[in-house]
N, C-alpha and C positions, 0 to 999 in steps of 0.2 A: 507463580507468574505475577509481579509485581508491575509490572511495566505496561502502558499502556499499548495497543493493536491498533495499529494504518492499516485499511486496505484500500486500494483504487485498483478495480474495475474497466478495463477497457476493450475496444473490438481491435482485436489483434495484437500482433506484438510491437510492429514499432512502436505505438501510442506508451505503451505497457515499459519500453525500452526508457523512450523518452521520462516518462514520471519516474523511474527507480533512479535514473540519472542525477533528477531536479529532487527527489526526494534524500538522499543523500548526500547532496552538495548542498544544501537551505539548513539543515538542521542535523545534529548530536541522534541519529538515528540508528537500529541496527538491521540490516537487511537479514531478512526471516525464510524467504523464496519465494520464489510462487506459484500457480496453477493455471493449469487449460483446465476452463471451463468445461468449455463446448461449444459450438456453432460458432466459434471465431474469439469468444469472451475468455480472456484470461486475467488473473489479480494476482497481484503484489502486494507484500506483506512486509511491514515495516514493524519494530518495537525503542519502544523509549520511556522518557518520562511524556506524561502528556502533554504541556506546549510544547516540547519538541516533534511528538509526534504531529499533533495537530498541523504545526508551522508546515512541516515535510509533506504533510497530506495535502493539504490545499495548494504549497508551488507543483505538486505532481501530477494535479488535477488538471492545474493549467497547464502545464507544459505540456501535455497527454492532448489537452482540448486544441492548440496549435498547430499539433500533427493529426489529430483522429477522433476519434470518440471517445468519451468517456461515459461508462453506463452507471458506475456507482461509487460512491467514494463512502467513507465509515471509519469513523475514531471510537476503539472502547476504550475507555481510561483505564478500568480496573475489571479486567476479565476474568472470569473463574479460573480457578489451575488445570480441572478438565478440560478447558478450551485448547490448551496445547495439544492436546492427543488428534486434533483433528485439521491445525495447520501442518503446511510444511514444516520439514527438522530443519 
């Protein structure tokens, strides 16, 4: 796993809708899936080169902050290859 990791974090899904939208339309990204958290918190998972990631992470933040909450946002540029076994496929 070469490519850097977006996640953003939001309570609920439309917010979560909104950022996968704005993070795929800003920037050269590829959508990873996402997860329910719990108690309402679900994240989306983005891969690319790093400023693309980045660029896609922060318009999904805001677009997410627009409609709802956002609880956390997180760029890894170069994640270990075990880190795949524990995102979505």
């Amino acid at each position: 796993m070469s490519d850097a990791i977006g996640m953003v974090e939001t309570k609920g899904l439309v917010p979560m809708v909104q950022a996968t939208d704005a993070m795929l339309k800003t920037a050269k990204v590829t959508y990873q899936g996402w997860k329910k958290v719990g108690s309402g918190f679900c994240t989306v998972f983005v891969s690319g080169d790093v400023g693309a990631v980045q660029a896609a992470v922060d318009a999904g933040a805001a677009a997410a902050r627009a409609v709802g909450e956002v609880r956390s946002v997180l760029v890894i540029p170069r994640p270990h290859d075990d880190l795949s076994k524990v995102l979505p496929k």
